[in-house]
PALO-603132 format. One line per 4 residues: for each residue x negated, y, z negated of C-alpha. Coordinates in pm, whole numbers, plus 50000, padded with zeros to 5 digits. Example, Ala and Ser with C-alpha at 12.3 -4.5 7.8 and 13.67 -1.06 7.14 Angstrom:
2
48770:49550:49220 ~ 48633:49894:49286
***
This chain:
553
13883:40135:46134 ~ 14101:39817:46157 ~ 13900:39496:46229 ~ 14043:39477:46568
13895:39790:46649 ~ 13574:39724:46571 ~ 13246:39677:46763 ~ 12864:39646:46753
12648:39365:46667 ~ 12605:39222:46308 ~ 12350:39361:46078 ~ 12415:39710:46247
12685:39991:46036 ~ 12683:40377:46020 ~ 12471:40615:45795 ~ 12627:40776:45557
12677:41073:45779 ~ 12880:40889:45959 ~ 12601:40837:46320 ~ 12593:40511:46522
12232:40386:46575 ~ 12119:40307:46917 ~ 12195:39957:47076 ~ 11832:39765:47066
11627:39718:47335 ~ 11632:39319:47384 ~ 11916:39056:47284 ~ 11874:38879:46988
11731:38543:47084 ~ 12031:38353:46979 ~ 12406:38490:47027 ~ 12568:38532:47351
12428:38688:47635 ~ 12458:39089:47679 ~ 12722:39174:47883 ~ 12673:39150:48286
12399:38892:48207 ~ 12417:38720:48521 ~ 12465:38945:48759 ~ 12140:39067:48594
11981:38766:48595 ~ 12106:38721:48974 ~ 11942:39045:49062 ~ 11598:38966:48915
11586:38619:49060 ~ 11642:38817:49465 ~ 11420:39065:49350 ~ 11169:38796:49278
11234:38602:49596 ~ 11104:38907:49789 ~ 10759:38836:49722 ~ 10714:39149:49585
10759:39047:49218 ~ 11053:39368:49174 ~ 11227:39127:48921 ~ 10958:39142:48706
10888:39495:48717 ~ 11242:39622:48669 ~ 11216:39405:48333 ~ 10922:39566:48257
10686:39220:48287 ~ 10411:39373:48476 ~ 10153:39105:48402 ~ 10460:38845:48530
10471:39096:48831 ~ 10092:39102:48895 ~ 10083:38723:48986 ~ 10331:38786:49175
10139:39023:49396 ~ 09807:38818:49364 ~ 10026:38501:49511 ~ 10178:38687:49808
09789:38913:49881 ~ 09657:38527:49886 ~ 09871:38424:50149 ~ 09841:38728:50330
09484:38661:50363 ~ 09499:38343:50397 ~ 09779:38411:50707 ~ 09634:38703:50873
09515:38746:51170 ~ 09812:38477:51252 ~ 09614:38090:51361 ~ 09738:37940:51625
09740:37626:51384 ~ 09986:37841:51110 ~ 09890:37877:50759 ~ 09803:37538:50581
10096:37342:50461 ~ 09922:37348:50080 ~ 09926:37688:50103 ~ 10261:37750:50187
10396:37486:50013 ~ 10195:37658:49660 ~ 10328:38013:49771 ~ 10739:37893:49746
10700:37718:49450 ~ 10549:38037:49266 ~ 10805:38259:49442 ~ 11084:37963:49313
10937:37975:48967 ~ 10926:38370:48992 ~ 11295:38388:49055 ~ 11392:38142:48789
11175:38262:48568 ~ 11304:38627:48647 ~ 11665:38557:48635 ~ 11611:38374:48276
11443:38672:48126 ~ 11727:38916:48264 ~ 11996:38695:48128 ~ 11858:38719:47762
11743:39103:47759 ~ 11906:39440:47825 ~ 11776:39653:48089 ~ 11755:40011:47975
11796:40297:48156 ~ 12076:40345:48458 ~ 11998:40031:48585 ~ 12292:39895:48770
12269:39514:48842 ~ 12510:39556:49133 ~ 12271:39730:49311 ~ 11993:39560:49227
12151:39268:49349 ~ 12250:39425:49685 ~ 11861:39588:49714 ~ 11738:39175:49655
12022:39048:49902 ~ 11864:39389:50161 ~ 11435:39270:50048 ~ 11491:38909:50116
11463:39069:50518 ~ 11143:39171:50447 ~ 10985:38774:50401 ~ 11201:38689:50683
11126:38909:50876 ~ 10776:38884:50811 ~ 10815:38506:50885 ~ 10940:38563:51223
10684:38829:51310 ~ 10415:38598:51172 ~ 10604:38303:51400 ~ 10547:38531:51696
10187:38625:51657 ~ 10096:38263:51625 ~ 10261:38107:51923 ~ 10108:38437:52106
09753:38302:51904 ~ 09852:38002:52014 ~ 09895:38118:52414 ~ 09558:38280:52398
09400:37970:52201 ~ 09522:37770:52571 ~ 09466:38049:52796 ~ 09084:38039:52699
09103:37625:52746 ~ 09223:37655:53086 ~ 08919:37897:53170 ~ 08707:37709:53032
08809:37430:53252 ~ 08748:37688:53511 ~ 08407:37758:53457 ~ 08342:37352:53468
08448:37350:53843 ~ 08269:37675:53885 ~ 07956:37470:53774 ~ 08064:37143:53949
08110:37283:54281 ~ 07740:37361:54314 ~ 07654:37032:54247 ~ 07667:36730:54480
07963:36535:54374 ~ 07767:36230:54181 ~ 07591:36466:53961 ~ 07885:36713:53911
08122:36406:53902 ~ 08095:36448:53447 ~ 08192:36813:53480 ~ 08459:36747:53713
08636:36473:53475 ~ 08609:36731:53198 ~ 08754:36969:53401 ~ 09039:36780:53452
09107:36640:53120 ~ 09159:37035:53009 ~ 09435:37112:53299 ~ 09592:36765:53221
09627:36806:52855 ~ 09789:37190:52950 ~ 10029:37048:53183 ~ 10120:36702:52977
10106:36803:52618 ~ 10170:37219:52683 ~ 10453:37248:52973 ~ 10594:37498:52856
10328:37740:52750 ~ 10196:38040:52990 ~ 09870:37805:53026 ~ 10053:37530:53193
10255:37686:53425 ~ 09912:37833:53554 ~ 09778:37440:53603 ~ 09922:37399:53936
09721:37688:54111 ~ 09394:37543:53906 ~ 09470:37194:54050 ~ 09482:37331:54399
09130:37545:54362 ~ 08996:37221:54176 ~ 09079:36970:54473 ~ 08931:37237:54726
08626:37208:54504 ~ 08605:36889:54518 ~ 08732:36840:54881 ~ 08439:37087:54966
08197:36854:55184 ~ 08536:36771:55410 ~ 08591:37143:55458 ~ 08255:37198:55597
08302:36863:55775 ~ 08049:36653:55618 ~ 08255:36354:55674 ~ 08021:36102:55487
07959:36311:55213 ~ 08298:36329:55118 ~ 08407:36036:55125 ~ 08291:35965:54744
08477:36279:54644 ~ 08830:36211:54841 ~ 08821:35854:54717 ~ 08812:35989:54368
09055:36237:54419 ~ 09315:35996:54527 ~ 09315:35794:54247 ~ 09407:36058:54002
09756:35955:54010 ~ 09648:35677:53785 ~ 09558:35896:53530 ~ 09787:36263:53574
10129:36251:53606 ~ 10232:36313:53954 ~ 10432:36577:53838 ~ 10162:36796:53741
09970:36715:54024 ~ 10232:36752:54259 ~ 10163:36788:54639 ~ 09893:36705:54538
09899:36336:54443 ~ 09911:36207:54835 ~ 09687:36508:54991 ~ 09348:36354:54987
09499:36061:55167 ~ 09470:36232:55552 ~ 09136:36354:55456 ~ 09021:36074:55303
09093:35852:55650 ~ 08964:36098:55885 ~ 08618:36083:55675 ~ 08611:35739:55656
08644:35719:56055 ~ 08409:35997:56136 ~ 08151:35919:55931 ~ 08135:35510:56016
08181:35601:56354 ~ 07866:35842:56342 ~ 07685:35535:56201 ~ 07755:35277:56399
07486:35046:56610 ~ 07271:35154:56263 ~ 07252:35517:56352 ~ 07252:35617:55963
07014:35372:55888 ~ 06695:35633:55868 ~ 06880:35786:55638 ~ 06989:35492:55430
07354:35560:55582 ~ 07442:35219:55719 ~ 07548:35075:56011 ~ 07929:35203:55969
08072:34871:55896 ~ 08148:34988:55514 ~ 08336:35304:55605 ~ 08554:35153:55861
08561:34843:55686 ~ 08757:35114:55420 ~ 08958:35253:55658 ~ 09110:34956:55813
09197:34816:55480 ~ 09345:35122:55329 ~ 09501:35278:55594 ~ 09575:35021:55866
09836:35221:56000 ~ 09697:35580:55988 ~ 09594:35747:56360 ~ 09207:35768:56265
09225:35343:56238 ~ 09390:35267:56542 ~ 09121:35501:56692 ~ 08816:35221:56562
08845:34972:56820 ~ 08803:35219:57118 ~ 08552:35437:56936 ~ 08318:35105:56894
08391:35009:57224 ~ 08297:35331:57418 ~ 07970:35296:57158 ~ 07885:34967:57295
07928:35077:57683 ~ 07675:35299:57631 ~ 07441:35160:57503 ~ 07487:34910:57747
07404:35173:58012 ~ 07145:35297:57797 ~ 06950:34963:57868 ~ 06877:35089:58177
06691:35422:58028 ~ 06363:35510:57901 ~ 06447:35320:57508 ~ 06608:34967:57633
06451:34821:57287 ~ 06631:35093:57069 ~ 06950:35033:57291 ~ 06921:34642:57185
06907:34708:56877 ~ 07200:34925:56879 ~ 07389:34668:57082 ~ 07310:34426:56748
07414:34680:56487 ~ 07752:34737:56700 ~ 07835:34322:56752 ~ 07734:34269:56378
08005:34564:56211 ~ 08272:34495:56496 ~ 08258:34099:56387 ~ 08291:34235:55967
08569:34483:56042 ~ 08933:34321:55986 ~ 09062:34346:56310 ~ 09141:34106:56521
09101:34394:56842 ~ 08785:34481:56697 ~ 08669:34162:56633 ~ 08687:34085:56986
08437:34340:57075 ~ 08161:34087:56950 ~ 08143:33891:57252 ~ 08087:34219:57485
07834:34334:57238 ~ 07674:34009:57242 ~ 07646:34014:57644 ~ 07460:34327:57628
07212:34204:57405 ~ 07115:33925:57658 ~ 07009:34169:57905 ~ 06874:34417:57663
06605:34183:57488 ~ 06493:34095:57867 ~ 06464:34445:57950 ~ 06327:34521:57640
06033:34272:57697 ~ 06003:34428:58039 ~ 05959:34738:57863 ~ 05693:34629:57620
05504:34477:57912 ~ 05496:34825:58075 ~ 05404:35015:57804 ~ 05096:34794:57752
05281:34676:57442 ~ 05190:34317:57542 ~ 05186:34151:57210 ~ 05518:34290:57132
05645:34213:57521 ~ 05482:33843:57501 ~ 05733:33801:57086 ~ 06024:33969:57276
06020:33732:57614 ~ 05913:33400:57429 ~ 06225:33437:57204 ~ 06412:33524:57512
06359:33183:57696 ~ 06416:32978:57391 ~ 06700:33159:57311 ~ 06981:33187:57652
06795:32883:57844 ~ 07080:32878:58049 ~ 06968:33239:58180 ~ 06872:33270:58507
06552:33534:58349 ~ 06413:33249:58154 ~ 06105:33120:58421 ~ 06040:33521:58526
06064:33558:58095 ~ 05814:33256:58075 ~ 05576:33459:58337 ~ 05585:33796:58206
05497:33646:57866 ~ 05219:33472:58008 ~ 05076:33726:58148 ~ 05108:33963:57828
04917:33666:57633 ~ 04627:33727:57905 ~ 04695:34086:57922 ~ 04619:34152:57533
04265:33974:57599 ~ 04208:34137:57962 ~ 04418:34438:57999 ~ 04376:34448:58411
04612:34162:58363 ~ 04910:34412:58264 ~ 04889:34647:58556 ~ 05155:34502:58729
05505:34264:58631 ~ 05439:33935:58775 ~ 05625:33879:59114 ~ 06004:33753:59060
05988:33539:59343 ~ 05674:33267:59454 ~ 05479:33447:59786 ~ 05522:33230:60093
05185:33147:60293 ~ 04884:32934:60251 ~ 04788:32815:59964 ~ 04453:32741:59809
04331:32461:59579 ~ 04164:32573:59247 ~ 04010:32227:59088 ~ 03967:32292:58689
03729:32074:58488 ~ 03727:32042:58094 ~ 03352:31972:58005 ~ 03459:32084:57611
03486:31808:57361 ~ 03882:31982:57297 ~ 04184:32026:57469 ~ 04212:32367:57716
04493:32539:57727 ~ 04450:32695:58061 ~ 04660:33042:58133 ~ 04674:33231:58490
04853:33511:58632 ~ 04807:33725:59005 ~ 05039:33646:59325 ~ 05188:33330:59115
05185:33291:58719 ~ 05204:32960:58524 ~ 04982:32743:58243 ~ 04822:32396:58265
04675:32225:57932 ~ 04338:31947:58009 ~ 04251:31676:57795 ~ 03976:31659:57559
03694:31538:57720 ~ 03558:31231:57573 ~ 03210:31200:57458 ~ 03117:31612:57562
02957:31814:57371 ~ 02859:32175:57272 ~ 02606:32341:57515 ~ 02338:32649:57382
02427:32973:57564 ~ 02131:32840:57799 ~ 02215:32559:57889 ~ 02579:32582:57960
02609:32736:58311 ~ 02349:32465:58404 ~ 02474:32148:58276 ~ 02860:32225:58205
03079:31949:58448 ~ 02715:31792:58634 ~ 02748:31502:58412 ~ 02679:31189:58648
02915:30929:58623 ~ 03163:31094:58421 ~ 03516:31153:58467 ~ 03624:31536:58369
04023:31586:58245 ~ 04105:31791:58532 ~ 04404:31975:58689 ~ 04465:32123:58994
04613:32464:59118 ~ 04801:32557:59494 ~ 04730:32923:59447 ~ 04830:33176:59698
04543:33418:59781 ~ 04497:33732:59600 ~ 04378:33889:59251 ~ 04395:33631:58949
04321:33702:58580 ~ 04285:33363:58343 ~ 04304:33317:57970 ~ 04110:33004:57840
04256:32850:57539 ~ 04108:32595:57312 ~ 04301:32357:57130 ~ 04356:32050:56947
03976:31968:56876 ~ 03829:32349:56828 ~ 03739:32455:56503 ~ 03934:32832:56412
03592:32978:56578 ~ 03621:32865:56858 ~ 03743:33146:57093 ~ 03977:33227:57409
03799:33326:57702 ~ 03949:33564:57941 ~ 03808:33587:58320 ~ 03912:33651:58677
03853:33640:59029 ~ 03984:33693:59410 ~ 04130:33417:59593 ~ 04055:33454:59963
04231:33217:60240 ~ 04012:32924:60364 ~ 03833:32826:60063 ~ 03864:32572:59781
03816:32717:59469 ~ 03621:32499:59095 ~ 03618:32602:58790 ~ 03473:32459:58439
03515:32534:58083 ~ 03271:32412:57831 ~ 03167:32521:57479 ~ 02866:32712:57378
02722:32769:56977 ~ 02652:33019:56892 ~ 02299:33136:56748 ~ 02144:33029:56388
02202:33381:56286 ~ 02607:33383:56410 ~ 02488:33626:56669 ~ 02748:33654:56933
02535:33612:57256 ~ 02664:33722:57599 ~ 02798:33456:57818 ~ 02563:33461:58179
02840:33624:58462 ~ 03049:33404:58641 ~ 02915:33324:58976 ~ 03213:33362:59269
03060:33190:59532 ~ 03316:32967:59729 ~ 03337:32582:59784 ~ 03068:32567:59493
03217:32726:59214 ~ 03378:33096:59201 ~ 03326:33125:58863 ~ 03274:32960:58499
03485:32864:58185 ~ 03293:32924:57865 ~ 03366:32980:57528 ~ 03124:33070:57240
03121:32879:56874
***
């Protein structure tokens, strides 16, 4: 053969029988590449890319191949069952670098070596280009499963937010109120940070069971109890975004108003107040603030105003004291509310307790209550002197003071107006080294206060009916009565002088027409021993002396 015609690599001839030797197995490791080197070298680099380390095994490097495999089994198990959270950046990142270095590695190796065997790089190259589906593919199917993952991942949030208004609801609203916040920190983070997901779009149907939840006490109308619970609700558009929430961001404030009216209303004139509920004032103090145009305020002012008529009437029932206290409660929330109409309502409040504190003194009286009746009257005549009560006030209270010593005193109210007809004198002498505060009620009522006597003294219990006011020569403080005739109770009080043992002495008698009437009051001690001894009875002989004053120390 000519030069020209010549072929085969250096090193390499025929045998002497003329035979070719086979072409080796790998390039030389210096020369030019084999022929169709790169498309070779292109078809082990896709081959690599796969995952599947084919490259490698077409080129016979199985132990190349094998980390091949181990790198893509490592991801799968670290992948599978797809996270919502993806597989680890690290871990991904680590994965395309080895499947990187697999390809260049691969397509080096096929560049420098012959493939044996019908191995057609063309097709190889087409079957890499056709594989490379297979990670993509796989990508997108792994994509899939983890945004479903992720789906289920806030499907099981949003019931668990659920179950917290499940347990809420049977709570009362303070203790629940935790649970509730929780609650709604799940739903808000589904419809804020998650719109899109199937979670979120479920939100506004959670938000509508979870304001009925909390709403619950105004559905079964327990108007003060939800007040705490609609006042929260309607500040949640501070901290949701109204478009999550909706309809729902201005519901509670109807509700909340109507509560805030029923219940103060239902307290008013202290009605709440066994129950630690109030007098009202606070409630519709609320209302008229918040929602000074809504129906439920403009209904305060005639709501505390029909309150106050009644109990106005109510003054004339069987509870005038309870009224009067109501008629209090009702002047004291209508003067806090602000409202000027409501503030007027004071004054009619204010009129009503004038007469109720007189008829609830009258009350007292005829209950027996006298120490309560004799407080209730006494602050009644110091209080509206200008009332035309005050002197029959004055009277009853008197004879309550008697009454609590001498109970036949409180049989009957004192008479309103003085008894025409004669009138007999009662002459009373103070033979006790004190001053006498002398108290009387029967057809006429009324109180005279004698002197100390100068120079008296204490008597023994013997010797006081005998010697008490026969003092020759000596001048007894005295005062003297016009009393109309009929049944007369007295109440002896000793004053400025008396030691704190000294006591009151309570007595009475009949005044008949014709007759003047003397009385004396004196001081007896009492034994060595602070034995109480019995007073002698009062003589009731007239002209003489009906009866006698004493008093025990």
């Amino acid at each position: 053969m000519e030069s020209g015609d010549r072929y085969g690599v250096a090193g390499y001839g025929s045998g002497g029988d003329g035979t070719v030797p086979p072409p080796p197995s790998h390039a030389p490791s210096v020369g030019p590449p084999p022929p169709g080197a790169s498309l070779r070298a292109a078809a082990a680099a896709l081959l690599n890319l796969t995952g599947l380390g084919l490259g490698y095994a077409l080129l016979g490097r199985w132990g190349r191949a094998a980390v091949c495999w181990a790198a893509t089994a490592v991801l799968l198990w670290v992948a599978l069952p797809a996270d919502p959270d993806g597989v680890p950046a690290g871990v991904l990142v680590g994965y395309l670098l080895v499947l990187v270095l697999a390809a260049v590695d691969g397509g080096r190796i096929a560049r420098r070596s012959a493939v044996g065997g019908a191995w057609r790089p063309g097709l190889a190259v087409g079957l890499g280009v056709v594989l490379l589906a297979v990670p993509a593919g796989g990508a997108v199917v792994y994509g899939s499963a983890r945004d479903e993952a992720r789906e289920q991942m806030l499907l099981e949030r949003l019931e668990a937010g659920d179950e917290r208004v499940a347990t809420a609801s049977g709570q009362p609203f303070e203790a629940a109120k935790s649970e509730y916040g929780k609650a709604l920190d799940v739903y808000r983070a589904l419809g804020e940070d998650h719109p899109g997901s199937r979670a979120a779009k479920l939100v506004p149907d959670r938000l509508k069971a979870y304001y009925d939840a909390v709403s619950a006490p105004y559905a079964k109308k327990r108007h003060c109890e939800a007040v705490a619970p609609l006042t929260y609700l309607r500040t949640l558009p501070d901290s949701v975004d109204k478009k999550v929430l909706g309809e729902l961001a201005a519901w509670p404030d109807t509700p909340l108003a109507e509560s805030l009216y029923a219940c103060g209303v239902s307290r008013l004139g202290g009605a709440g107040s066994s129950s630690g509920g109030g007098d009202g004032g606070a409630e519709l103090g609320q209302l008229l603030r918040t929602f000074p145009e809504s129906a439920s305020a403009r209904r305060v002012a005639p709501a505390i105003d029909e309150r106050i008529k009644d109990q106005v009437s109510a003054l004339k029932g069987a509870e005038p004291c309870t009224a009067t206290e109501a008629l209090r409660g009702l002047g004291a929330t209508a003067s806090r509310l602000p409202d000027d109409s409501v503030k007027k309502l004071r004054a009619d409040a204010d009129e009503g307790v004038v007469d109720g504190v007189y008829a609830c003194g009258v009350d007292q009286f005829e209950d027996g209550k006298f120490g309560a009746a004799r407080t209730t009257l006494t602050d009644f005549a110091r209080t509206y002197k200008s009332d035309g009560r005050v002197r029959q006030a004055r009277n009853i209270a008197t004879a309550a003071e008697i009454a609590d010593d001498r109970p036949a005193a409180g049989k009957r109210l004192p008479p309103s107006k003085r008894p025409g007809g004669a009138r007999m004198e009662l002459v009373i002498s103070n033979d006790a080294p004190n001053t006498v505060e002398v108290l009387y009620t029967g057809p006429v009522t009324g109180t005279v206060t004698l002197r100390a006597c100068a120079g008296c003294e204490r008597y023994r219990a013997s010797e006081g009916p005998r010697r008490a006011c026969k003092a020759g020569g000596r001048s007894y403080p005295k005062a003297r009565l016009q009393l109309p005739a009929g049944e007369y109770h007295f109440l002896y009080k000793h004053g400025t002088g008396a030691t704190a043992r000294v006591d009151s002495y309570p007595s009475g008698t009949r005044v008949q027409p014709g007759y003047t009437y003397t009385s004396c009051t004196y001081v007896i001690e009492r034994s060595p021993f602070d034995l109480d001894l019995p007073l002698l009875p009062d003589p009731i002989q007239p002209v003489v002396s009906p009866w006698g004053a004493g008093s025990s120390r």
